[in-house]
PQR file with spaces between the fields and no chain letter, atoms N, CA, C, O and H, PARSE charges and radii, in Angstrom:
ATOM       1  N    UNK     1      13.015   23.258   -5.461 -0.4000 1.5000
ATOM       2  CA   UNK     1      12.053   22.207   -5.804 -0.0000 2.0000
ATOM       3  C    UNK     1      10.633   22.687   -5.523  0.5500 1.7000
ATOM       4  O    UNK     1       9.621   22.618   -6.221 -0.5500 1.4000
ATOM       5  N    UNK     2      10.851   23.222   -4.232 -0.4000 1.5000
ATOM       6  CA   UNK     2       9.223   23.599   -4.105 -0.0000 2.0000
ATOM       7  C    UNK     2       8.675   24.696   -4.586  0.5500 1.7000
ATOM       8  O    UNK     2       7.478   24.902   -4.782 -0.5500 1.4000
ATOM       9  H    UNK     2      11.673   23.277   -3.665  0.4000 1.0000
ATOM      10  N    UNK     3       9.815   25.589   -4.823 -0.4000 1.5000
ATOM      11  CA   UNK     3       9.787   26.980   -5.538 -0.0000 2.0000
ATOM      12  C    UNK     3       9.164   26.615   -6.857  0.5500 1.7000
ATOM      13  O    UNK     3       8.086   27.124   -7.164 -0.5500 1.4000
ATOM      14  H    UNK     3      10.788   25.422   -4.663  0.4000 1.0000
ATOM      15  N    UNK     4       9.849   25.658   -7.757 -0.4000 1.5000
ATOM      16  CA   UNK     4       9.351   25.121   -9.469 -0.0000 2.0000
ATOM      17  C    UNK     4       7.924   24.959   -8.934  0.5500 1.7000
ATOM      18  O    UNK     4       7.141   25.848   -9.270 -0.5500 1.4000
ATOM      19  H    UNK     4      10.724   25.244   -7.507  0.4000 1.0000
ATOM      20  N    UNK     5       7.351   23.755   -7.986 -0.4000 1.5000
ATOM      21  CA   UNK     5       6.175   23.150   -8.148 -0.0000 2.0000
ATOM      22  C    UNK     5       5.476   24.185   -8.013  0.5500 1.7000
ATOM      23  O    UNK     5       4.418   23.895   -8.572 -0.5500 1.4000
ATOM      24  H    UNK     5       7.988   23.033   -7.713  0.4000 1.0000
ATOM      25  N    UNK     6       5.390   25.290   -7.593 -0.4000 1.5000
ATOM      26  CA   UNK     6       4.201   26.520   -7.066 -0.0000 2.0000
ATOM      27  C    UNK     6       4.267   27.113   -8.480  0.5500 1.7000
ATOM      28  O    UNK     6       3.243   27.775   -8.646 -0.5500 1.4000
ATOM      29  H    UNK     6       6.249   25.526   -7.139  0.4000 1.0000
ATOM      30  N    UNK     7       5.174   27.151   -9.737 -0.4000 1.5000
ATOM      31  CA   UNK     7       5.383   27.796  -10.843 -0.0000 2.0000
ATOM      32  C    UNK     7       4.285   27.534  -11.802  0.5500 1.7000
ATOM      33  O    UNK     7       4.356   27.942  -12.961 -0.5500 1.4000
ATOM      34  H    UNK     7       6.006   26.613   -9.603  0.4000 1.0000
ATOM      35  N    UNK     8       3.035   26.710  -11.248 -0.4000 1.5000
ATOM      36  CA   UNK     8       1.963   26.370  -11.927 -0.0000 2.0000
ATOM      37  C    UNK     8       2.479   25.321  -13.138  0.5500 1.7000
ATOM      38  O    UNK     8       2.140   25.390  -14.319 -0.5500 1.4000
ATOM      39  H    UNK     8       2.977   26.379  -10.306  0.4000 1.0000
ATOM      40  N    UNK     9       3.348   24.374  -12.563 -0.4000 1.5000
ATOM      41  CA   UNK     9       3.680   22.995  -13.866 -0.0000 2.0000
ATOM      42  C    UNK     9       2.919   21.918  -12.996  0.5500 1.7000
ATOM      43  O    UNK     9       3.384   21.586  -11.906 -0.5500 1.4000
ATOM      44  H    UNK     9       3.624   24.318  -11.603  0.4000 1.0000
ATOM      45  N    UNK    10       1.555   21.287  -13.562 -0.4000 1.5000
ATOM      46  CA   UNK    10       0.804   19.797  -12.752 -0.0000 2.0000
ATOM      47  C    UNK    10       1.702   18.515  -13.207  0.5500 1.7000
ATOM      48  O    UNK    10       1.207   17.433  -12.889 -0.5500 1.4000
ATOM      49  H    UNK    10       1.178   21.558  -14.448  0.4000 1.0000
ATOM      50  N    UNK    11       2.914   18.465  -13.884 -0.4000 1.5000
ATOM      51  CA   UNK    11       3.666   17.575  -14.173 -0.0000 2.0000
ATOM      52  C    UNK    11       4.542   17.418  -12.881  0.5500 1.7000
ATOM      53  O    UNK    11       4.536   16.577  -11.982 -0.5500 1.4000
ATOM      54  H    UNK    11       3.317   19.344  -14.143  0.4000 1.0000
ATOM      55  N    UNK    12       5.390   18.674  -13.148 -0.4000 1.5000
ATOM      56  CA   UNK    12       6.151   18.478  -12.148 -0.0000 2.0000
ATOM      57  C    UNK    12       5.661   18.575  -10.251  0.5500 1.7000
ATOM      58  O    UNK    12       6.474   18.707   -9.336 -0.5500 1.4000
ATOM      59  H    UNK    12       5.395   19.357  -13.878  0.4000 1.0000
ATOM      60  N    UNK    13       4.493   18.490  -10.135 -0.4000 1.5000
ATOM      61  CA   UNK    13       3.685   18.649   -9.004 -0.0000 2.0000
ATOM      62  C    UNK    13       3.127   17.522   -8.981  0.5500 1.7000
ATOM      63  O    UNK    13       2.553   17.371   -7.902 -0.5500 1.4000
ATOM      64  H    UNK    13       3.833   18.384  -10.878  0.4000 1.0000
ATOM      65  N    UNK    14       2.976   16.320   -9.917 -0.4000 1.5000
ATOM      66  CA   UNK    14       2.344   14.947   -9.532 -0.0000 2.0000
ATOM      67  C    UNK    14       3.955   14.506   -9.620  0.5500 1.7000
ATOM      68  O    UNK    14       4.185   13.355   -9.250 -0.5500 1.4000
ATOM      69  H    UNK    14       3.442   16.443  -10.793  0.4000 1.0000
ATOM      70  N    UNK    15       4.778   15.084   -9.947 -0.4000 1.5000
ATOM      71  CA   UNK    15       5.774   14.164   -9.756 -0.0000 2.0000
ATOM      72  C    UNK    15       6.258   13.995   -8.569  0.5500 1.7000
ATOM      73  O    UNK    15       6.679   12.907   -8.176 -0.5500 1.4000
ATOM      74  H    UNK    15       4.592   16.019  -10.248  0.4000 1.0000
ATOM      75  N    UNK    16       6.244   15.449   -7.621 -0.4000 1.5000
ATOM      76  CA   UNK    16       6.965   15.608   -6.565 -0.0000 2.0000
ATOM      77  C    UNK    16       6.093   14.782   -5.413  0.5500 1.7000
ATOM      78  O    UNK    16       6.532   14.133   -4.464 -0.5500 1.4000
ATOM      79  H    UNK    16       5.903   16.333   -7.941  0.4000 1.0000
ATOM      80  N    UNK    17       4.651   15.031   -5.825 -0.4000 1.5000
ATOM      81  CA   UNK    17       3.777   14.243   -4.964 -0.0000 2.0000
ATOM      82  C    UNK    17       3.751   12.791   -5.119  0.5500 1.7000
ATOM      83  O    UNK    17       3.364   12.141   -4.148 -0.5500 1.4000
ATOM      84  H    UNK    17       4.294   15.558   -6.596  0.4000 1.0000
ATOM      85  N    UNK    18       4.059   12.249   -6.059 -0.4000 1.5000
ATOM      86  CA   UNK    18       4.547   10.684   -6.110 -0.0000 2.0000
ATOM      87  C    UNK    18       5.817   10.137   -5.650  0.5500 1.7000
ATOM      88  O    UNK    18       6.019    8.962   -5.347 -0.5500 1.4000
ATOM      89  H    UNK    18       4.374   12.777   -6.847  0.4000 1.0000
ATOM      90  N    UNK    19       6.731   11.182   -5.624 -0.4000 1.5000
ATOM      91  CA   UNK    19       8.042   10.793   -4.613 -0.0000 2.0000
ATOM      92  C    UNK    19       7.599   10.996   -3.264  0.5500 1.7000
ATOM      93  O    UNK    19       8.222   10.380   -2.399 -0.5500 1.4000
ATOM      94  H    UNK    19       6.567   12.137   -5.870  0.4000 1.0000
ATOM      95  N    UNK    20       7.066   11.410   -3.064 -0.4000 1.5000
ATOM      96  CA   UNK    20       6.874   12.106   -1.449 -0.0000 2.0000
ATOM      97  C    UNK    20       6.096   11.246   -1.385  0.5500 1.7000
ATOM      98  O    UNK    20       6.529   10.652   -0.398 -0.5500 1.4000
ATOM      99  H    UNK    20       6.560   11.910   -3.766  0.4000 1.0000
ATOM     100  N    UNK    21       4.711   10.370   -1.893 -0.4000 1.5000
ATOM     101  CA   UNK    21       3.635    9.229   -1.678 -0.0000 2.0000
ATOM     102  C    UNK    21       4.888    8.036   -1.232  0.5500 1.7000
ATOM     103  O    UNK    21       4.907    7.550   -0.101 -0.5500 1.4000
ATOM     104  H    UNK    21       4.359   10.853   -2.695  0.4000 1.0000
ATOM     105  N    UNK    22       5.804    7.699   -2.195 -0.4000 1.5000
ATOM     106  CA   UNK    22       6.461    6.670   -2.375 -0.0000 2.0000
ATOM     107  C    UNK    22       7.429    6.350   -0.986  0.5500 1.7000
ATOM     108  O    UNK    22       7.545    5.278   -0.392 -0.5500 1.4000
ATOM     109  H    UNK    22       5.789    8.093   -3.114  0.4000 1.0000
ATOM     110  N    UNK    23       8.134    7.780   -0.664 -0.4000 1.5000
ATOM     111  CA   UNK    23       8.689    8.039    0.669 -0.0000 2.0000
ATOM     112  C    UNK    23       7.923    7.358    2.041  0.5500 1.7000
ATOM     113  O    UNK    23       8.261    6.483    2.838 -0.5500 1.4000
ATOM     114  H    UNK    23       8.040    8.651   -1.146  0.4000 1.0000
ATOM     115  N    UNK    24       6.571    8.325    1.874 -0.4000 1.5000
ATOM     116  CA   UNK    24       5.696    8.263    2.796 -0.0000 2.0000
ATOM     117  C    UNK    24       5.173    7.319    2.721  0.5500 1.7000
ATOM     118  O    UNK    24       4.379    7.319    3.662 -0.5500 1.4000
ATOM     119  H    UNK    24       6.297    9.036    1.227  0.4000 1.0000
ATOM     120  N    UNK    25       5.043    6.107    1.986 -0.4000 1.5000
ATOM     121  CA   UNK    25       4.387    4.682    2.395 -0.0000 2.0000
ATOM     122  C    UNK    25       5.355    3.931    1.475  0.5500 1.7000
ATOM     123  O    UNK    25       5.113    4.031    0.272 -0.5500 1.4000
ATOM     124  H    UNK    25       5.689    6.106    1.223  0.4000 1.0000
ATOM     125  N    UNK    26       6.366    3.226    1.828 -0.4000 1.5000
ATOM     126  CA   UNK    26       7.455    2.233    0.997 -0.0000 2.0000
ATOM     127  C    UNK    26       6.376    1.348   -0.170  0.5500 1.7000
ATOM     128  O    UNK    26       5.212    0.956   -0.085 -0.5500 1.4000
ATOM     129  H    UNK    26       6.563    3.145    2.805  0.4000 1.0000
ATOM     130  N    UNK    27       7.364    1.286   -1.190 -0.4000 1.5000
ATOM     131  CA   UNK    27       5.958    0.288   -2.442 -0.0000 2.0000
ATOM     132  C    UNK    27       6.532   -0.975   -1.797  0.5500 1.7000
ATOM     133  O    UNK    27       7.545   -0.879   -1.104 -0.5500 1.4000
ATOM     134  H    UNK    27       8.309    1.605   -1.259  0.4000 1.0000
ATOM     135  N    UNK    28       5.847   -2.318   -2.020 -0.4000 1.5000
ATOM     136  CA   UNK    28       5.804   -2.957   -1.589 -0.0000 2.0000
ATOM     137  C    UNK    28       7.128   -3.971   -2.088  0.5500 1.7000
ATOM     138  O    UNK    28       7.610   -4.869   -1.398 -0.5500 1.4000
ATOM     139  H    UNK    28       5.024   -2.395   -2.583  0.4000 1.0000
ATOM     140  N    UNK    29       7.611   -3.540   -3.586 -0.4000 1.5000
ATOM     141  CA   UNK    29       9.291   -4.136   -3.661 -0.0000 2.0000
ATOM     142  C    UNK    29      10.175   -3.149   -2.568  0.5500 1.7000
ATOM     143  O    UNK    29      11.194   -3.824   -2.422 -0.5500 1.4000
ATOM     144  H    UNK    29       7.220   -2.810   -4.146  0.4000 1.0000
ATOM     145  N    UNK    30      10.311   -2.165   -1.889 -0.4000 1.5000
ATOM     146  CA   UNK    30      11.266   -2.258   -1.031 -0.0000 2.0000
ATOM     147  C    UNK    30      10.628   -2.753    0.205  0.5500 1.7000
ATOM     148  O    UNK    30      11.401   -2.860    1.157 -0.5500 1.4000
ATOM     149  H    UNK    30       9.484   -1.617   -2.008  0.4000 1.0000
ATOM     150  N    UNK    31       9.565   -3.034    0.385 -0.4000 1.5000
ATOM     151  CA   UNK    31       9.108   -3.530    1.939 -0.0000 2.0000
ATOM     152  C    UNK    31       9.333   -4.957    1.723  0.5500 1.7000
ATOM     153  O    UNK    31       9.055   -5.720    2.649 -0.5500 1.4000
ATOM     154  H    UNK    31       8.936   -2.947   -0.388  0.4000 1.0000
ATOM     155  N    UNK    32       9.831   -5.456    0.553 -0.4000 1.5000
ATOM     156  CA   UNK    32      10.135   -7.034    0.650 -0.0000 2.0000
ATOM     157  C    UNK    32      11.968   -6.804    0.433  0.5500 1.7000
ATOM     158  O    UNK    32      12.657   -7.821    0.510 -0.5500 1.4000
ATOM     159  H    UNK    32      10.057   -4.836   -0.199  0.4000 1.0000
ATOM     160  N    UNK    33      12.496   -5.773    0.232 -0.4000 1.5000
ATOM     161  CA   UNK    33      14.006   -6.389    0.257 -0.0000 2.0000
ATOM     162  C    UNK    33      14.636   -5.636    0.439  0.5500 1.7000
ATOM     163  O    UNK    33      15.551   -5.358   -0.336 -0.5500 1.4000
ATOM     164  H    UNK    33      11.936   -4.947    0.169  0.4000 1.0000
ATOM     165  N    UNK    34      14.296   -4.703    2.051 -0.4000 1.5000
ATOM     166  CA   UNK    34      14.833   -3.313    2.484 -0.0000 2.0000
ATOM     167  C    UNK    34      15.867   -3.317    2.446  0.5500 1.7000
ATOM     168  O    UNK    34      16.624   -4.267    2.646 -0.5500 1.4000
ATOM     169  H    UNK    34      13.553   -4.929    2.680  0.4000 1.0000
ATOM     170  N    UNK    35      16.202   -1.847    2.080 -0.4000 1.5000
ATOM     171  CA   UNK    35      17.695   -1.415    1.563 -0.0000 2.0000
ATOM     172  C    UNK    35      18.901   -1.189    2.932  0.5500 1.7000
ATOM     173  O    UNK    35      20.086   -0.871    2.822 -0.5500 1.4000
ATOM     174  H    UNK    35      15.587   -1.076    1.918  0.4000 1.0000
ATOM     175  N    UNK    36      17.965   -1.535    4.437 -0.4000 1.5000
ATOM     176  CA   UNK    36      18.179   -1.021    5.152 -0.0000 2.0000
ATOM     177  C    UNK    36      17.420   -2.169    6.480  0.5500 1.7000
ATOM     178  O    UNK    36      16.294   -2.666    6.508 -0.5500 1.4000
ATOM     179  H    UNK    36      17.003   -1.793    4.526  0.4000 1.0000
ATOM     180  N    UNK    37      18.641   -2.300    7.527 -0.4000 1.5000
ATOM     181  CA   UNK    37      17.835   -3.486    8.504 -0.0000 2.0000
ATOM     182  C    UNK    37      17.225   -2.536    9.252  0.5500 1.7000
ATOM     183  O    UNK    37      18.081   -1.932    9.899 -0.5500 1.4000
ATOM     184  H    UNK    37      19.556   -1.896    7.504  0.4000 1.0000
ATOM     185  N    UNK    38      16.041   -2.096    9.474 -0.4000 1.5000
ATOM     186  CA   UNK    38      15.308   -1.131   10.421 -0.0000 2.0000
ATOM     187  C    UNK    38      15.974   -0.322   11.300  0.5500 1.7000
ATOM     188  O    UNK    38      15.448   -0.016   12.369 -0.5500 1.4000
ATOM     189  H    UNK    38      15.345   -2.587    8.949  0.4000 1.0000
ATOM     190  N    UNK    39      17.537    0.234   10.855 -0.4000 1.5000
ATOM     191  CA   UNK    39      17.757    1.257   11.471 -0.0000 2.0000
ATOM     192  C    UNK    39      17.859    2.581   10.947  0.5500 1.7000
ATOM     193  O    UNK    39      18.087    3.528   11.700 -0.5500 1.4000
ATOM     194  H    UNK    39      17.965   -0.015    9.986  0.4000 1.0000
């Protein structure tokens, strides 16, 4: 994965950085109906 993104594609490099944004701060439909009780 990280090997592709360094392959010079800005597609697949805003993509990986929008999963990893999405990871790194929950959107606000799973912070209303977590998949998961805070453990």
């Amino acid at each position: 994965m990280a090997v592709e993104a360094g392959e010079g594609r800005p597609g697949m490099n805003a993509a990986i950085a929008s999963a990893t944004r999405a990871v790194a701060e929950p959107s606000p439909m799973i912070n209303r109906n977590p998949p998961w009780d805070g453990t």
